[in-house]
C-alpha positions, 0 to 999 in steps of 0.5 A, a space after each residue: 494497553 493504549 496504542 497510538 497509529 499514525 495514518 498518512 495515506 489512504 492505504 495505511 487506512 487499509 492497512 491497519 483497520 483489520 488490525 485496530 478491529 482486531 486489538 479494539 476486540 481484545 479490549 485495548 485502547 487505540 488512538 488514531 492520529 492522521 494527515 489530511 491526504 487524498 481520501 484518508 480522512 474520508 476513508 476513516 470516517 467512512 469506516 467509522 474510525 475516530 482520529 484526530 488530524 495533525 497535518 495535511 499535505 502541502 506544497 511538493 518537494 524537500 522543503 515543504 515535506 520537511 517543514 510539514 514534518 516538523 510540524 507533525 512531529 510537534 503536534 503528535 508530541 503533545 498528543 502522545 504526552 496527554 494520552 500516554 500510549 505504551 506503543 506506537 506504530 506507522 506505516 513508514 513512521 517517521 514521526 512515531 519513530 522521532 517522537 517516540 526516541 525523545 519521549 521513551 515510547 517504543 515504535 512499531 514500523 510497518 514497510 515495504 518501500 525500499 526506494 524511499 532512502 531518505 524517509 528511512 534514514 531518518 527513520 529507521 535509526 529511531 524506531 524500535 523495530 522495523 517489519 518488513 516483508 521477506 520480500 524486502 531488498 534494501 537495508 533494516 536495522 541489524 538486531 531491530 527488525 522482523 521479517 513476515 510471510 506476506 505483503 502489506 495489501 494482505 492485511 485487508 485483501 485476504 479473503 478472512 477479510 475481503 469479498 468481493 462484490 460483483 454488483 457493487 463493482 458494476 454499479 461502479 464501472 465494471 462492465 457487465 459483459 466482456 473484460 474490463 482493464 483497469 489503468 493506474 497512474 499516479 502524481 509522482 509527489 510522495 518523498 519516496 517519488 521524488 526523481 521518479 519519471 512518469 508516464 508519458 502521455 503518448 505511452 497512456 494513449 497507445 495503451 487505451 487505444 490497444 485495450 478498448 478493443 478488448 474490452 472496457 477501459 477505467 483510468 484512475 489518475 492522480 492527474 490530469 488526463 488528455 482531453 482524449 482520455 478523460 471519459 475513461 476516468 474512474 467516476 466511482 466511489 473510490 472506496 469501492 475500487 478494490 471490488 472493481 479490481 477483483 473482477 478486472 482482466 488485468 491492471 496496468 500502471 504505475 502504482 506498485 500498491 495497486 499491482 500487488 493488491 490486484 495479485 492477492 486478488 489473482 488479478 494479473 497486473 503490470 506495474 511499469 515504473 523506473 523504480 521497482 519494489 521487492 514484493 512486485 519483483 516476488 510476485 512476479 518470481 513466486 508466482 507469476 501474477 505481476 509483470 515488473 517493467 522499468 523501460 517506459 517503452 510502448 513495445 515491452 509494455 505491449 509484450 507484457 500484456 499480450 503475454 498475460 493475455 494469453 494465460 485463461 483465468 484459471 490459471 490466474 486462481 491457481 496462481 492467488 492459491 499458491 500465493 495465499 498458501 505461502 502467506 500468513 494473515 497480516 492483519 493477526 500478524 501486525 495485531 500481534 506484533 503490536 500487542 506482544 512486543 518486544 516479545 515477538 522481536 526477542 523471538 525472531 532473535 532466538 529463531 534467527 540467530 541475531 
């Protein structure tokens, strides 16, 4: 079969590389089509994955994000015409689900953002079929969606796919004694962010000066630092970062996505932001490996880490088992949906009763 995936960001990349590899095996014909954002580009061609770009992030706010996505839509119509593909799918896939309903080809989408209430308006009431997390809070299609035993960073961080590598974590910033904290903030500028508040800088002051009397502080921003801060920016190879988090004492920031890849990893992780996410908010109720807070205030973040501090390492393997144990393989799981569908869809239907 021809299959076309859309990548709008570097963790679509992450999320669909083990399941293109997988389809790719099983002889079918894939298409990547992508935008130019941050690293995604670079994050294909360093794995070695063919694409053709269609756009390339712009200016911020509704007007820009909505004249890119017209002009997406157009270039992935005369794509999707001359290769002709029996299924496309996305993750979010607002254009995969548009074109897709004018031209006759079913959508596959892949989410987990429950707060990106627009992206999903004009989304969803076009796509084939939903997939979502059983985490998942916010609204899908009645009789157009399913529901999996997992999480997103699943499908390139379980260890059928991922080990980490502790020399080529150290050769990127790991500290070679003691703990190293990994710090997240981010640039607020994604549709779903739009009326986010962010971090202050006071907050990510009184952070680094508490944890680098613990050990080794990196800061990974999408922004500008205070001048203060700047020699703990990440200097490393970004696509080695997940080997640096496997190996951390704990993540603390306001990236949901990297919260939940440092869970899979058994890494404990504070994801501090206004909005949350299901899946946070499950990692945290199943099993501990997540502190989910939406007060921006130094106090509840101080009482959060000393909080998972105080739990010793083992604690925190238990924790990623029980996890793992309760999950299934994403990436099998989204190749399947993608190679079987409707039949997986007509199935959950029978199962669930819908």
């Amino acid at each position: 079969m021809r299959v076309l995936i859309d990548i709008g960001h570097p963790a679509h990349v992450h999320f669909f590389k083990n399941p293109i590899h997988l389809l790719k095996n099983a002889g079918h014909d894939i298409l990547v089509t992508s935008r130019d954002k941050e690293m995604a580009l670079g994050l294909l061609d360093s794995l070695g994955l063919e694409h053709q770009q269609i756009s390339a992030k712009g200016k911020t706010g509704l007007i820009a994000l909505a004249n890119e996505l017209i002009a997406r839509n157009y270039k992935l119509l005369k794509i999707a015409r001359a290769f002709k593909p029996d299924i496309m799918s996305a993750i979010g896939g607002v254009s995969i689900a548009q074109v897709g309903r004018m031209i006759g080809v079913p959508s596959l989408v892949f989410y987990d953002t429950e707060n990106a209430r627009l992206q999903n308006a004009i989304t969803y009431p076009f796509a084939s079929c939903v997939v979502v997390p059983r985490s998942y809070e916010a609204w899908v299609p009645k009789h157009r969606h399913l529901r999996y035993d997992g999480y997103h960073e699943l499908s390139y961080l379980h260890p059928l796919y991922f080990t980490p590598n502790r020399d080529k974590a150290i050769r990127n910033g790991l500290a070679r004694k003691g703990d190293t904290f990994f710090v997240r903030v981010v640039s607020w500028e994604a549709s779903h962010d739009i009326g986010e508040e962010r971090w202050n800088a006071q907050l990510l002051i009184k952070l680094v000066d508490k944890l680098r009397d613990l050990g080794t502080v990196i800061i990974s921003s999408e922004a500008p630092l205070p001048a203060d801060l700047e020699p703990y920016r990440y200097r490393g190879n970004i696509y080695d970062v997940h080997h640096i988090l496997a190996y951390c004492r704990a993540f603390i920031g306001e990236s949901a996505t990297m919260a939940s890849e440092c869970a899979v990893l058994g890494i404990p992780a504070i994801y501090a932001a206004k909005t949350g996410r299901g899946y946070t908010n499950e990692q945290e109720a199943r099993y501990g490996l997540v502190k989910n807070l939406n007060l921006l205030r130094w106090d509840r973040l101080e009482s959060a880490l000393e909080e998972l501090l105080a739990y010793p390492r083992e604690h925190w393997k238990t924790a990623r088992q029980e996890l793992l144990n309760s999950t299934t393989d994403v990436a099998a799981f989204v190749a399947q949906c993608i190679e079987t569908f409707p039949a997986d869809l007509d199935a959950y239907r029978s199962v669930k009763g819908h």
